[in-house]
Every structure is written in structure tokens, then in C-alpha cells.
C-alpha positions as MATLAB code, in Angstrom:
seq = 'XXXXXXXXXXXXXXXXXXXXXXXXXXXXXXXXXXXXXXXXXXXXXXXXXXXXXXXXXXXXXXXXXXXXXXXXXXX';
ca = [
       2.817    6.919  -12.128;
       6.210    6.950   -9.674;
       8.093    8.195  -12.923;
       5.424   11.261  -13.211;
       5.817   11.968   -9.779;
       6.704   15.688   -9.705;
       7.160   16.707  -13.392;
       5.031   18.789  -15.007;
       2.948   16.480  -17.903;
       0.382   18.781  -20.343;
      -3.170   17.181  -20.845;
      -5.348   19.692  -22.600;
      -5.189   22.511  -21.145;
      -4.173   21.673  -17.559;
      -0.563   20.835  -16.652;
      -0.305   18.077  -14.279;
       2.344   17.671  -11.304;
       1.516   14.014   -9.191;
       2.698   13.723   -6.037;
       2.564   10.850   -3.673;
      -0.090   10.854   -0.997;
       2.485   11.137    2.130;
       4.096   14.495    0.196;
       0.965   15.947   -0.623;
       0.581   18.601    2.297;
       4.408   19.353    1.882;
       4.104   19.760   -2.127;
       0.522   22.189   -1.355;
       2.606   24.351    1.642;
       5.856   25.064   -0.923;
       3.571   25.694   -3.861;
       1.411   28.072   -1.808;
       4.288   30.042   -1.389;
       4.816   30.785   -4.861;
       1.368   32.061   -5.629;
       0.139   29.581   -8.511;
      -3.054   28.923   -8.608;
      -4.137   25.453   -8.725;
      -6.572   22.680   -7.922;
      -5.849   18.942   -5.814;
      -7.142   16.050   -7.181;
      -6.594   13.277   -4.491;
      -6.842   10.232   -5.712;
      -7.496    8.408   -2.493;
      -6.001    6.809    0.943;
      -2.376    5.629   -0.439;
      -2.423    7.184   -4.115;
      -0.748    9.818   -5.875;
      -2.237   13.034   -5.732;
      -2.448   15.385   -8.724;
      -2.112   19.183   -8.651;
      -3.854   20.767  -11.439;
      -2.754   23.999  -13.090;
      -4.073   26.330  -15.934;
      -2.213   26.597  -19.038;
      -1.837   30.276  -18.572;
       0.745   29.853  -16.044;
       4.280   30.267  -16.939;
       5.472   26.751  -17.808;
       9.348   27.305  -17.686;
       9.103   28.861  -14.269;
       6.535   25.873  -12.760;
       8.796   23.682  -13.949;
      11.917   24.813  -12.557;
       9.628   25.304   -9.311;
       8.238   21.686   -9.119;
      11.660   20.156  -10.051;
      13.086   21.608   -6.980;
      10.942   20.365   -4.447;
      12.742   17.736   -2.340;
      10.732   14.572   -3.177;
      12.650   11.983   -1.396;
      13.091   13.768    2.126;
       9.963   12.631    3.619;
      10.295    9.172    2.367;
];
């Protein structure tokens, strides 16, 4: 899952960002600002977490969105 961790993966119809559990409020504040609409699946105490979107949103612009999120600066 660590090589997942913030990239945008299709599965159906959802697109799929994971994000580990000790970025997960930081990932849900920056998203929030961009006005997607999305679900959390937490996974648990220590686990990734997945952010679930609909395939309607625009896919080029998530993933420029997700790819710029500073993973590593609260690590």
C-alpha cells in the first residue's frame, strides 16, 4: 500500500487516494479546500486511510491536486 499512498488508483467507479493514518486529518483539511466531494474509509488505529471519490470528478485536476500534497512533512 506505501507505493499507493497518495495517487489516484480507479476501482469501478470510485477513484481511490490512500493516505497514511498520521496524514489523514492533514490530507481531509487540504482536500476540503478544493471542494471535491468525497467519502473516508479508515481502515483502523495505524493503517492507511482511503479517500473515496466519484468518477464524475475531473480526474486530471484530482490528480494534479493529490500529487501536490506534501506527504513526507509530517513524517
Amino acid at each position: 500500500m506505501k507505493t499507493l499512498c497518495c495517487a489516484l488508483v480507479r476501482d469501478g467507479d470510485e477513484l481511490l487516494v490512500a493516505v497514511p493514518e498520521n496524514r489523514t486529518v492533514e490530507f481531509y483539511k487540504y482536500l476540503r479546500g478544493f471542494g471535491f466531494c468525497f467519502t473516508l474509509h479508515s481502515r483502523g488505529f495505524c493503517e492507511d486511510n482511503v479517500f473515496c471519490f466519484h468518477e464524475s470528478e475531473n480526474t486530471e485536476r484530482l490528480s494534479a491536486i493529490v500529487s501536490a500534497f506534501p506527504l513526507g512533512a509530517g513524517q
